[in-house]
VONUDREN-599939 format. One record per residue: residue in three letters; x, y, z of N, C-alpha, C, O in turn. Coordinates in nm, 4 decimals. Layout:
BEGIN
R   r      n_u      n_v      n_w     ca_u     ca_v     ca_w      c_u      c_v      c_w      o_u      o_v      o_w
R ala        X        Y        Z        X        Y        Z        X        Y        Z        X        Y        Z
...
This chain:
BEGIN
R   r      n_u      n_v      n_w     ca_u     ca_v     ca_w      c_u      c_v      c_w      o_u      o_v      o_w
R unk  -1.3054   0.4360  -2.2027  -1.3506   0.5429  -2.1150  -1.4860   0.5028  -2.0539  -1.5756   0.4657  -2.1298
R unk  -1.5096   0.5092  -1.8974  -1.6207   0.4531  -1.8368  -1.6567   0.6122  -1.8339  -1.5662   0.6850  -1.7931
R unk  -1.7828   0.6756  -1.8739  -1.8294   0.8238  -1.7996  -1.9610   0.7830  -1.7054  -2.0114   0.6711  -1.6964
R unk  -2.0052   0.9140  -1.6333  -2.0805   0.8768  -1.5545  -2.1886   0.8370  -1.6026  -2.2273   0.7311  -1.5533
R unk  -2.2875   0.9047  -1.7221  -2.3766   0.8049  -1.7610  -2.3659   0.6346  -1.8222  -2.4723   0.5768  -1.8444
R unk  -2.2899   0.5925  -1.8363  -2.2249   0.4275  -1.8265  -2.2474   0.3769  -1.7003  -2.3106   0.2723  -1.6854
R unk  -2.1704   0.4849  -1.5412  -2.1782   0.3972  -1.4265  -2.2943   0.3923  -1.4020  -2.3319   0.2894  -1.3458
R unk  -2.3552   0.4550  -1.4202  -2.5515   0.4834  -1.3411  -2.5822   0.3626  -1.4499  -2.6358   0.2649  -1.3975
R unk  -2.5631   0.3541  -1.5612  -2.6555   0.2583  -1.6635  -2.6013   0.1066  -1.5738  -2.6877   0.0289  -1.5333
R unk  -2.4813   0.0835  -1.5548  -2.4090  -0.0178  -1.5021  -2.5092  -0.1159  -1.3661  -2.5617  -0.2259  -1.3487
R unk  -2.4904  -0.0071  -1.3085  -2.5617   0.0031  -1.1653  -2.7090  -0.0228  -1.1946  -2.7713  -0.1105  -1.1347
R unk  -2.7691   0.0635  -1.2976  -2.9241   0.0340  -1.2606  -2.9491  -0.1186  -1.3345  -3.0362  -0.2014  -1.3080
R unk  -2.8550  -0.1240  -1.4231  -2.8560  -0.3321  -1.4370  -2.8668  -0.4248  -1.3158  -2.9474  -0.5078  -1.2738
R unk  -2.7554  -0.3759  -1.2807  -2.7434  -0.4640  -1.1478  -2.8023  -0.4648  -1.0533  -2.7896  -0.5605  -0.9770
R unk  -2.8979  -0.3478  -1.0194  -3.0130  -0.3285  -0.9375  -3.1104  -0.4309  -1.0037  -3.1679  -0.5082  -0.9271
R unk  -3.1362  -0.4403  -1.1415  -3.2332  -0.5045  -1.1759  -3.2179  -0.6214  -1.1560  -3.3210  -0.6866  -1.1397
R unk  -3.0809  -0.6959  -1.1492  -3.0787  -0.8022  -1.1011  -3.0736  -0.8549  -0.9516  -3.0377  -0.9584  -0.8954
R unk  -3.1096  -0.7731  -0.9271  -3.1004  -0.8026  -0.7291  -2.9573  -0.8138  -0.6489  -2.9483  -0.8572  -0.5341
R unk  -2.8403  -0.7646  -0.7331  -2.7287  -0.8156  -0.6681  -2.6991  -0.6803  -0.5921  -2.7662  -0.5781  -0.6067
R unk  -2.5985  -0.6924  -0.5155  -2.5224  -0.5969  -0.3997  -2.3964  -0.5346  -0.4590  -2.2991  -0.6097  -0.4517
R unk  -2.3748  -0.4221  -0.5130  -2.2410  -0.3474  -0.5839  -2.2218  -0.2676  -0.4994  -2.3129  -0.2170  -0.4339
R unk  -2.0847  -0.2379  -0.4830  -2.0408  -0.1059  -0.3798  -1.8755  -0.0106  -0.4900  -1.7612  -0.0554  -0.4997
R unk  -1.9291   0.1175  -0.5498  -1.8530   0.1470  -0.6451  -1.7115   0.1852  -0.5360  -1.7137   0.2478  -0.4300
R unk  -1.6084   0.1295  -0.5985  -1.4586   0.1399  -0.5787  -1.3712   0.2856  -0.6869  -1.4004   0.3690  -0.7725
R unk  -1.2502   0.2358  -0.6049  -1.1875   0.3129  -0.7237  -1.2169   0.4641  -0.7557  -1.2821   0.5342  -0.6784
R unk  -1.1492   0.5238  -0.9099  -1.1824   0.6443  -0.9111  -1.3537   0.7028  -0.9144  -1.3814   0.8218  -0.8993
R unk  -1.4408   0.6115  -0.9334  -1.5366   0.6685  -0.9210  -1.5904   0.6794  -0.8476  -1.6870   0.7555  -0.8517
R unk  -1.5525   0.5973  -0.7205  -1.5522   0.5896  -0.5856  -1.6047   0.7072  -0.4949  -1.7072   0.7379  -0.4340
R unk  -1.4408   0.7706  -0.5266  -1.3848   0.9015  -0.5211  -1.4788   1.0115  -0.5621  -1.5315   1.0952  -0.4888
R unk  -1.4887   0.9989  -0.6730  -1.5667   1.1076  -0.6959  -1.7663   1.0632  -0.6842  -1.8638   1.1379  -0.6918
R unk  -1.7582   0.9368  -0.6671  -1.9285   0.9504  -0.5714  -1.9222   1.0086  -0.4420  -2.0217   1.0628  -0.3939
R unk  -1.8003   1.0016  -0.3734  -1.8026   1.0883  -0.2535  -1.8106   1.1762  -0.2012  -1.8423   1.2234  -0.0920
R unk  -1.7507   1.2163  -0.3649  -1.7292   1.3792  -0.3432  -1.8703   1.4740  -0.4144  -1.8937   1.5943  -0.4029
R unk  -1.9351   1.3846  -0.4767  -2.0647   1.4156  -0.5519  -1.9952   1.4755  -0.6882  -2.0525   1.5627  -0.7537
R unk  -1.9131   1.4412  -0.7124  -1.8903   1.5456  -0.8789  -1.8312   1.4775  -0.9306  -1.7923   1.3868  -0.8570
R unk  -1.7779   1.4659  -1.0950  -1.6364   1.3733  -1.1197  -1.5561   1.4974  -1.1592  -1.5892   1.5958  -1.2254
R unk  -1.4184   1.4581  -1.0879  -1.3468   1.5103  -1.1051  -1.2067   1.5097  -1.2218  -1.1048   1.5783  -1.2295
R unk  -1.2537   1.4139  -1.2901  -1.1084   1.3516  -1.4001  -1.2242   1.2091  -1.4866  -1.3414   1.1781  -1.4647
R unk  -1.1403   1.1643  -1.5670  -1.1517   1.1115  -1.6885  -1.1140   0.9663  -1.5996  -1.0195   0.9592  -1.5210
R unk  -1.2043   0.8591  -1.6287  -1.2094   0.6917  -1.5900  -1.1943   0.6187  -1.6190  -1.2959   0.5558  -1.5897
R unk  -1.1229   0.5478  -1.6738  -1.1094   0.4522  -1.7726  -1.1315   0.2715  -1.7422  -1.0747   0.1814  -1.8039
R unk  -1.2302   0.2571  -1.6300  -1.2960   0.2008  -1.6022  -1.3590   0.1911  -1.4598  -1.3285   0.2687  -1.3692
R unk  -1.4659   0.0710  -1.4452  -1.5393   0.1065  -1.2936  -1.4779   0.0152  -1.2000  -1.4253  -0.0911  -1.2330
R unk  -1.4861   0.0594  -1.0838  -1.4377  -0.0597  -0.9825  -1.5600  -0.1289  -0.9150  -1.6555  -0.0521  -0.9261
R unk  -1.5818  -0.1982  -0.8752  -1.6853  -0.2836  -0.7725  -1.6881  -0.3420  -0.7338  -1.6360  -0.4385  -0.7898
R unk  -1.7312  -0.3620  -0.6317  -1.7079  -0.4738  -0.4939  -1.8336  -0.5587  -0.5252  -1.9320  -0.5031  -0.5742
R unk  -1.8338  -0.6627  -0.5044  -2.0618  -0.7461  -0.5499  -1.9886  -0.8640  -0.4042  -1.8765  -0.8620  -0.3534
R unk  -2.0909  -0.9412  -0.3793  -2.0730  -1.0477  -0.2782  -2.0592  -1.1332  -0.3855  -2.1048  -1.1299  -0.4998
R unk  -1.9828  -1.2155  -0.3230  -1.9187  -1.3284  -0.3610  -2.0084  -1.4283  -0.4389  -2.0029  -1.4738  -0.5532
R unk  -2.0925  -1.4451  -0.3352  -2.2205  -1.5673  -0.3816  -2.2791  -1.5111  -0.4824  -2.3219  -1.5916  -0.5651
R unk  -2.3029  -1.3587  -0.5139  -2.4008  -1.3206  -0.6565  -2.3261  -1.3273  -0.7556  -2.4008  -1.3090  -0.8518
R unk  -2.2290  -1.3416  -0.7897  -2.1383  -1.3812  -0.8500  -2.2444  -1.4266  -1.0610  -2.2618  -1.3572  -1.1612
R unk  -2.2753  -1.5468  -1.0307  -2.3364  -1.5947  -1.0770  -2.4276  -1.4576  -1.1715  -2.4211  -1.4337  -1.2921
R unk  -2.4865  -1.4057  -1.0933  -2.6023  -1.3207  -1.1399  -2.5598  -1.1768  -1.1746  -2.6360  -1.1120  -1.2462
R unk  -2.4197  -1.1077  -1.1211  -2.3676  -1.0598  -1.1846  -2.3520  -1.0641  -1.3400  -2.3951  -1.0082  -1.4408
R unk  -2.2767  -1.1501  -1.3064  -2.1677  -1.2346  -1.4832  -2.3317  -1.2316  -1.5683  -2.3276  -1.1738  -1.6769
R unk  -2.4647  -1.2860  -1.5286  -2.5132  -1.2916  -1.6000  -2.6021  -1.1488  -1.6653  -2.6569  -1.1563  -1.7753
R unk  -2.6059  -1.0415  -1.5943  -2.6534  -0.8927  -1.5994  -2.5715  -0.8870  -1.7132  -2.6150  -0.9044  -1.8270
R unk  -2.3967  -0.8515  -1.6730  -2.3521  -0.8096  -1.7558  -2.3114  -0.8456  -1.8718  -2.2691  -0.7586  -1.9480
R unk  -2.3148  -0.9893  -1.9141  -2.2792  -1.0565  -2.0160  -2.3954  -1.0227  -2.0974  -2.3880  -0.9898  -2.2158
R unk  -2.5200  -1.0334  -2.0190  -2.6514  -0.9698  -2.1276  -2.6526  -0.8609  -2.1521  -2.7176  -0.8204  -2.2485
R unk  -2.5799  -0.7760  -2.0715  -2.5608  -0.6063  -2.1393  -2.4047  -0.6449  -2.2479  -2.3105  -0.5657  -2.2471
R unk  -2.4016  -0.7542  -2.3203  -2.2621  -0.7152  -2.3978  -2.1017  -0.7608  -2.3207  -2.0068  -0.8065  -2.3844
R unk  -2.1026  -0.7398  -2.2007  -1.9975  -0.7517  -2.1528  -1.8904  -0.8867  -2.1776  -1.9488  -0.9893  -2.2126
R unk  -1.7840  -0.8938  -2.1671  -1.7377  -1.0625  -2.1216  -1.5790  -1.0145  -2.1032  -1.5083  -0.9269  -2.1530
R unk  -1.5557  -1.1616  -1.9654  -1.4626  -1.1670  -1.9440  -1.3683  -1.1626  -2.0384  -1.3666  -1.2264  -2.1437
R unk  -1.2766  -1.0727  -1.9918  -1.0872  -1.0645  -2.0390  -0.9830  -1.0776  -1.9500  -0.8625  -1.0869  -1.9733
R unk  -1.0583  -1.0771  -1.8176  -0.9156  -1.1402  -1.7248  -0.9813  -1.1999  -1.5872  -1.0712  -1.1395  -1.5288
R unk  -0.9405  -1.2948  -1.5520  -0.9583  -1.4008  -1.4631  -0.8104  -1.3874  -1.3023  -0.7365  -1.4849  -1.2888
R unk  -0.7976  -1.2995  -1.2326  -0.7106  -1.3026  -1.1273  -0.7888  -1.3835  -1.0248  -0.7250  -1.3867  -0.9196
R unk  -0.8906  -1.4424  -1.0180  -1.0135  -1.4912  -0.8838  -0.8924  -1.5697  -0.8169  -0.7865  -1.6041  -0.8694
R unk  -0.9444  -1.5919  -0.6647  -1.0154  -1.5224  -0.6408  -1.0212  -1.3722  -0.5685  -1.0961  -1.3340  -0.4785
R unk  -0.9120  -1.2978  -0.6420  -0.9183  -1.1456  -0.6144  -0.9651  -1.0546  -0.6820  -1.0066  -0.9510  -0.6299
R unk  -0.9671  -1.0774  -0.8156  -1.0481  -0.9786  -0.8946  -1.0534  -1.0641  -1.0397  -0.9880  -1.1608  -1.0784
R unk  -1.1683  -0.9795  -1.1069  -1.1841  -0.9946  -1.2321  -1.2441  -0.8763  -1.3402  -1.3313  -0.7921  -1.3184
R unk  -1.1754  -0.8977  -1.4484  -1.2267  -0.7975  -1.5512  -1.3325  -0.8165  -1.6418  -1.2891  -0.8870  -1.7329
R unk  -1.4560  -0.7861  -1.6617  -1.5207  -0.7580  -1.7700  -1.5159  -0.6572  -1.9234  -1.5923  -0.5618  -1.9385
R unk  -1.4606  -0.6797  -1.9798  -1.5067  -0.5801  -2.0715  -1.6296  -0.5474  -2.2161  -1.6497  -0.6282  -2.3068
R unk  -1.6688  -0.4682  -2.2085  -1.8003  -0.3917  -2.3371  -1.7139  -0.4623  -2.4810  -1.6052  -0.5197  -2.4745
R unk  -1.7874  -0.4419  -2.5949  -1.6967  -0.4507  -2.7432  -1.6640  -0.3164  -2.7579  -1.5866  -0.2949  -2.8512
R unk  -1.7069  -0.2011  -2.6814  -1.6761  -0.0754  -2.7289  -1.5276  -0.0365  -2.6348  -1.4445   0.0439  -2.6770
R unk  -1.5179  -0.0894  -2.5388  -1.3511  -0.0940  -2.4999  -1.3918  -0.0489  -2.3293  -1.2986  -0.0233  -2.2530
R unk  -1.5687  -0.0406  -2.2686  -1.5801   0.0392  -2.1982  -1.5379  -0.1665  -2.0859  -1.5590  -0.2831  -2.1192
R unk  -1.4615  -0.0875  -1.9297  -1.3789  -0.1865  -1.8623  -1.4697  -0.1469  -1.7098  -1.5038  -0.0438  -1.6518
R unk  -1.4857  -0.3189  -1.6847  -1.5410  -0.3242  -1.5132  -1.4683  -0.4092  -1.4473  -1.4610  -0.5294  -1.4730
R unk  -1.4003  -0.3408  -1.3430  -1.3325  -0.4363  -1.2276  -1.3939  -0.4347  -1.1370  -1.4505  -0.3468  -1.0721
R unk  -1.3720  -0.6462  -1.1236  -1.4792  -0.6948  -1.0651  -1.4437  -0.7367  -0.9245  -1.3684  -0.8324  -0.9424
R unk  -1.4546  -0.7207  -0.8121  -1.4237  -0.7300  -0.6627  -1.4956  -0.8271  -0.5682  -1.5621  -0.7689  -0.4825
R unk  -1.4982  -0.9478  -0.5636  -1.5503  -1.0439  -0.4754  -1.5201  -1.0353  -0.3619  -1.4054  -1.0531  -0.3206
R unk  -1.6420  -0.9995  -0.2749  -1.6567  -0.9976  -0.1225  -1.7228  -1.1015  -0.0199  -1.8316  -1.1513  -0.0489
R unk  -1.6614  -1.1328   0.0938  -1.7583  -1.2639   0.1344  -1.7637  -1.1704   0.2731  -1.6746  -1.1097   0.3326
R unk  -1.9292  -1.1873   0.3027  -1.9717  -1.1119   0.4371  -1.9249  -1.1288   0.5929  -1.9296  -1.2505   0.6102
R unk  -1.9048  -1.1000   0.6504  -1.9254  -1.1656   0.7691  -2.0701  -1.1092   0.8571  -2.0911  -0.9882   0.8660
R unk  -2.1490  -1.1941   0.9091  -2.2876  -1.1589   1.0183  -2.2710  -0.9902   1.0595  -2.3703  -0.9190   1.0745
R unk  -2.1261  -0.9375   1.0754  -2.1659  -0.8177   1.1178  -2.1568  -0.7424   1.0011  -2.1244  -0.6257   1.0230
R unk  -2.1712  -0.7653   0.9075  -2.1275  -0.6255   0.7783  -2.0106  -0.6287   0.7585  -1.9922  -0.5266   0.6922
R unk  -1.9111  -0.6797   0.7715  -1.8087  -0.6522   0.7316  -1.7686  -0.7266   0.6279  -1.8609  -0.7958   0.5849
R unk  -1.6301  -0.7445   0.5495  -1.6311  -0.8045   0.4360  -1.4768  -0.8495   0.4297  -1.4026  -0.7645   0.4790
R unk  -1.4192  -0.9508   0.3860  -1.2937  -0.9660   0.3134  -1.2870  -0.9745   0.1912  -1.3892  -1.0255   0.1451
R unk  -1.1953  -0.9413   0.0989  -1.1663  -0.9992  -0.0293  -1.0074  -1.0273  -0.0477  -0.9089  -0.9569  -0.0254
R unk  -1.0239  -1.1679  -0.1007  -0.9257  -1.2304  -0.1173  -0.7592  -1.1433  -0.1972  -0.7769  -1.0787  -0.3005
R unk  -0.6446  -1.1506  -0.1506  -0.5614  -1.0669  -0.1953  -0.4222  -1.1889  -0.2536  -0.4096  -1.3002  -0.2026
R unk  -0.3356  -1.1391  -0.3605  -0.2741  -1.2369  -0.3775  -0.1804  -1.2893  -0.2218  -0.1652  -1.4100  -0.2030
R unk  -0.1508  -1.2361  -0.1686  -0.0980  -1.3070  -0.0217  -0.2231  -1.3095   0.0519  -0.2938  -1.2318   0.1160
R unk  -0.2199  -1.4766   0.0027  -0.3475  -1.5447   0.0740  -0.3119  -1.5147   0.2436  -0.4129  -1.4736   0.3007
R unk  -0.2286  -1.5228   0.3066  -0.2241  -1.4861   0.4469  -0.2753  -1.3278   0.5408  -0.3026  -1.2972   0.6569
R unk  -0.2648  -1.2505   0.3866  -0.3196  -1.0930   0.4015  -0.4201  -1.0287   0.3521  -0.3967  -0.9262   0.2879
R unk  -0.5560  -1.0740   0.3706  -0.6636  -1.0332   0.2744  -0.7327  -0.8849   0.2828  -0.7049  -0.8093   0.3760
R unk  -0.8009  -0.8577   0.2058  -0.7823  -0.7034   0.1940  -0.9321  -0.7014   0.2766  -1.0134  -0.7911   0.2546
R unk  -0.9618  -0.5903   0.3746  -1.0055  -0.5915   0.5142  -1.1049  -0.5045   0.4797  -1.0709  -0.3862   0.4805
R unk  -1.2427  -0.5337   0.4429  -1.3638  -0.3812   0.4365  -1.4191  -0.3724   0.5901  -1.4702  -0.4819   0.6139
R unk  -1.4276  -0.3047   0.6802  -1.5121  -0.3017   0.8107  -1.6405  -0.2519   0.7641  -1.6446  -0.1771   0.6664
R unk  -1.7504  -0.2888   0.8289  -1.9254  -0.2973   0.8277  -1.9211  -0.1103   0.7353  -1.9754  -0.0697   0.6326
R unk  -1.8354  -0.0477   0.8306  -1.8744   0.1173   0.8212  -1.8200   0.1659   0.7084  -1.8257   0.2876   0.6908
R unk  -1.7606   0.0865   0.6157  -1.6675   0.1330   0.4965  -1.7658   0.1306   0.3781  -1.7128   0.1621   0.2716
R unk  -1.9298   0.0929   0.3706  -2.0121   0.0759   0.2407  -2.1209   0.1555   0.3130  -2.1916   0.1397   0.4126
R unk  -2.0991   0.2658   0.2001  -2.1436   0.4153   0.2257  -2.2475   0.4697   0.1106  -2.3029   0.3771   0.0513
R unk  -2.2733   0.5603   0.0807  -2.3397   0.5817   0.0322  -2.3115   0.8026  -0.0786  -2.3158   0.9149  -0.0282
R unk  -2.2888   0.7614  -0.2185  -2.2479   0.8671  -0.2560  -2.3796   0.9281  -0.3761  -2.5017   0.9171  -0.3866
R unk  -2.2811   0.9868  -0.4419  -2.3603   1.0298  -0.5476  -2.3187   1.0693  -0.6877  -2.2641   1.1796  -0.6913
R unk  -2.3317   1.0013  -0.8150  -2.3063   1.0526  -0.9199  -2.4031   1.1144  -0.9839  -2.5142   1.0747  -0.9489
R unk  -2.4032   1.2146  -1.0823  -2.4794   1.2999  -1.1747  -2.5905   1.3277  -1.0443  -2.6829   1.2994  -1.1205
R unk  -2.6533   1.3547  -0.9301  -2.6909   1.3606  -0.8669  -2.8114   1.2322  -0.8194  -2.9262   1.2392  -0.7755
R unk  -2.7249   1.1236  -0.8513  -2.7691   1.0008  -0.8203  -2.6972   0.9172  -0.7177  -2.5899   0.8602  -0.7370
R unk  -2.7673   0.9161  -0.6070  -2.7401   0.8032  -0.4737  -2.6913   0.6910  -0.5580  -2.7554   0.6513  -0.6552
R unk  -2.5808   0.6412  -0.5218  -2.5190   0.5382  -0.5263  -2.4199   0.4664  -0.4623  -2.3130   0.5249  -0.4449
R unk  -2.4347   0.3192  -0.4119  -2.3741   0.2699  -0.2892  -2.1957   0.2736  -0.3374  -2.1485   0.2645  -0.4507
R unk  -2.1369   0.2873  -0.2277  -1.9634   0.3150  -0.2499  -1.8710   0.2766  -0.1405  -1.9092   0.2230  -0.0365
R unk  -1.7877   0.2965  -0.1592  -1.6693   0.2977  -0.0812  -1.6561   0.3913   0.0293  -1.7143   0.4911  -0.0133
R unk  -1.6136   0.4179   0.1465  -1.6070   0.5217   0.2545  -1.4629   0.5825   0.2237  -1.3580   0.5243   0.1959
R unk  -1.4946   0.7330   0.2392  -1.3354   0.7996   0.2273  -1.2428   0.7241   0.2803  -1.1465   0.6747   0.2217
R unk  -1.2827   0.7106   0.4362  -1.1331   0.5924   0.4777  -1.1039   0.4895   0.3974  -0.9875   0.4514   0.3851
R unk  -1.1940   0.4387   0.3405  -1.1168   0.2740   0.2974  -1.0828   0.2900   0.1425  -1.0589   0.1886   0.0768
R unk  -1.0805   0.4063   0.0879  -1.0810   0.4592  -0.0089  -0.8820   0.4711  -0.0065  -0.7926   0.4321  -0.0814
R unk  -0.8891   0.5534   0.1350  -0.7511   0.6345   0.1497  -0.6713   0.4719   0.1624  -0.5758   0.4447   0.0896
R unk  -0.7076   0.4069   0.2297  -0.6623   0.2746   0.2902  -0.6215   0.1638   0.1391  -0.5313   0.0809   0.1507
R unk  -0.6756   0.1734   0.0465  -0.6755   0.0900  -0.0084  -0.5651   0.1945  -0.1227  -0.5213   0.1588  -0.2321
R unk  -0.5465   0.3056  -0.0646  -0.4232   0.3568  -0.1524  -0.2624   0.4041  -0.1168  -0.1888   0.4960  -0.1526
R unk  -0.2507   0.2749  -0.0159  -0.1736   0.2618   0.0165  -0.0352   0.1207   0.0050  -0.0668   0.0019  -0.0013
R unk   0.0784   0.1582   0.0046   0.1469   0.0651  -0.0067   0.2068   0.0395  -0.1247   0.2846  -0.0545  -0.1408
R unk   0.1646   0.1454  -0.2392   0.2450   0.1040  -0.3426   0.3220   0.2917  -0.3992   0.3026   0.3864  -0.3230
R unk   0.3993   0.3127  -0.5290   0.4330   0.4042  -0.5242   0.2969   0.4807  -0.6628   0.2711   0.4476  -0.7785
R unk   0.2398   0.5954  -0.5661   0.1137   0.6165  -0.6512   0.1848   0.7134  -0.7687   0.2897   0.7762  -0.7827
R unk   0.0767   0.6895  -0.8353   0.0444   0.7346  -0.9894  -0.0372   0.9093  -1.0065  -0.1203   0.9607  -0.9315
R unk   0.0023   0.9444  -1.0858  -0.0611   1.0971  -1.0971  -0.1894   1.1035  -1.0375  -0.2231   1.1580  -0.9323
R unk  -0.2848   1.0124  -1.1560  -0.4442   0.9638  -1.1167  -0.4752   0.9576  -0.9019  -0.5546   1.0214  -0.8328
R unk  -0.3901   0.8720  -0.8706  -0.4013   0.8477  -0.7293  -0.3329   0.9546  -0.6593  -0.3683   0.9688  -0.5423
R unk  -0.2420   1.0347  -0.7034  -0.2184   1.2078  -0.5983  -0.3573   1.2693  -0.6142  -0.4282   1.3068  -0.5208
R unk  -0.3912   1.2757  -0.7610  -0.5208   1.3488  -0.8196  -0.6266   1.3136  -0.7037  -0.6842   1.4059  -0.6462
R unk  -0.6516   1.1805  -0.6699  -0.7859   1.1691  -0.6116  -0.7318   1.1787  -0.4444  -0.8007   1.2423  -0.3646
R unk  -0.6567   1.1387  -0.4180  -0.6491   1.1777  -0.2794  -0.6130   1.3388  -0.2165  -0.6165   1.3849  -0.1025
R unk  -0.5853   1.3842  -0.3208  -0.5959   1.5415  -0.2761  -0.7285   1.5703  -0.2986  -0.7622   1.6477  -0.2089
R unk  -0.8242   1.5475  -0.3743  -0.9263   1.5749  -0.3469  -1.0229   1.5420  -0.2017  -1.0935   1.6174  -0.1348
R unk  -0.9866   1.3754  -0.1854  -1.0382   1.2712  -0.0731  -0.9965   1.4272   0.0554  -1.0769   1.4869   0.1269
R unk  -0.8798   1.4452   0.0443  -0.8392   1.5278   0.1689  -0.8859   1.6724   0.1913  -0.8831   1.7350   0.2973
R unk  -0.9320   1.7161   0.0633  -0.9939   1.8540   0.0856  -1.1073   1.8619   0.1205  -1.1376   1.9468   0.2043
R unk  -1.2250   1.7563   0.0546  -1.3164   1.6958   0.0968  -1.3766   1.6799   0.2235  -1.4847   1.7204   0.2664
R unk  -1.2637   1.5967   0.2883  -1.3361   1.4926   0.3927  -1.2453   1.5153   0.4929  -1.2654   1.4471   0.5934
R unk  -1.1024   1.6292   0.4989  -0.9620   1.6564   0.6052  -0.9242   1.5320   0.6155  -0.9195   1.4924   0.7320
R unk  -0.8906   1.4431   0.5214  -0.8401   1.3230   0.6038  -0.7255   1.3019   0.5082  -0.7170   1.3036   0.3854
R unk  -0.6117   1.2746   0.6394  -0.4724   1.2513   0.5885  -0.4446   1.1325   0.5054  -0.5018   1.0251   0.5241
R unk  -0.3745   1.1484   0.4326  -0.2946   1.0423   0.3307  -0.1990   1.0823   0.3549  -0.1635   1.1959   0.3865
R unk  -0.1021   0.9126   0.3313   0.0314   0.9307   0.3356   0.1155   1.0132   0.2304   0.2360   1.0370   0.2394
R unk   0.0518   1.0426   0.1545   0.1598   1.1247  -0.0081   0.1840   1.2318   0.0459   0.1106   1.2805   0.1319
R unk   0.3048   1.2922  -0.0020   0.3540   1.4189   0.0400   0.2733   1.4655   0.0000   0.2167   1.4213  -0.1000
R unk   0.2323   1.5842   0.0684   0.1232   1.7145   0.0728   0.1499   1.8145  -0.0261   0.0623   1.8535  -0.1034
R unk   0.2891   1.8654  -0.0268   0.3779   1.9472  -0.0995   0.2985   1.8976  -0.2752   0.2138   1.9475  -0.3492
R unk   0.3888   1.7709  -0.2774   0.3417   1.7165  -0.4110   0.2067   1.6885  -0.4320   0.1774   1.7563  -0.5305
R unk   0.1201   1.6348  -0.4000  -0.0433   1.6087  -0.4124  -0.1020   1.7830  -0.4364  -0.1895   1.8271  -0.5109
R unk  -0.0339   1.8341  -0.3633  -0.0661   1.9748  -0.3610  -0.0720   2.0610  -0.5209  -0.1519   2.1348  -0.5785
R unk   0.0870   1.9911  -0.5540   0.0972   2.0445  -0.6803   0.0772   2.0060  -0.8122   0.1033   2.0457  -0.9257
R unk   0.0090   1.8939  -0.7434  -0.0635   1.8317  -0.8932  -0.1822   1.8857  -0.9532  -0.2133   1.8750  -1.0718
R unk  -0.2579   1.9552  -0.8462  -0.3772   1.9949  -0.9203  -0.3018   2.1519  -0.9210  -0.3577   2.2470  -0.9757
């Protein structure tokens, strides 16, 4: 279980190390929305590619270590206490924008400049994901309770359509 005092502790590491994090995922979601809305069972994050290095080394000194190696699309860290960080390598382009590598190397997963935003947990500013690329990146597969859960929120939020039936997202909460 990641809770919000974990992500803020997470984050203010990685501030200390000078690197660039942008929270993904369900907590994403709920930095957007300023509240948490459900139970996490780990963090998502985007870091640039090149800090890489200085990442791995924050968190390995907070305890952490690798348990799964997908690079270059993602990677897992985990705590000894079971607490889980997915890890998201981004390479910039001059205007802000970002790719990260996807297993169909021909289709890489697409951040635009305007998608690293700015939310809030426990009433703490923290850099994130944009509702759109939030909705965008929950697409294409057949979603899970957790993912009706957060995009009915994303949509009450912010009016912005997702593809899930309405009916059903509706009746999940």
């Amino acid at each position: 279980m990641m809770t919000a005092e974990d992500v803020l502790s997470v984050l203010a590491l990685l501030r200390r190390a000078d690197v660039d994090v942008w929270v993904g995922g369900g907590w994403g979601i709920d930095a957007l929305i300023g509240e948490q809305t459900r139970d996490h069972d780990d963090l998502d994050l985007m870091h640039r590619q090149e800090q890489e290095p200085a990442v791995m080394s924050a968190l390995s000194g907070a305890g952490f270590a690798e348990t799964l190696n997908w690079r270059p699309v993602r990677f897992v860290v985990t705590a000894p206490d079971g607490r889980e960080i997915d890890l998201h390598p981004l390479v910039f382009a001059d205007d802000g924008s970002a790719i990260q590598a996807s297993p169909d190397p021909e289709r890489p997963f697409l951040y635009p400049a305007a998608c690293f935003v700015t939310g809030t947990i426990k009433g703490t500013p923290v850099p994130c994901l944009s509702a759109e690329q939030q909705v965008h990146f929950h697409q294409g597969y057949e979603p899970r309770d957790r993912d009706r859960h957060d995009m009915t929120h994303l949509r009450r939020a912010f009016g912005i359509t997702t593809h899930f039936d309405r009916a059903q997202v509706d009746d999940d909460l």
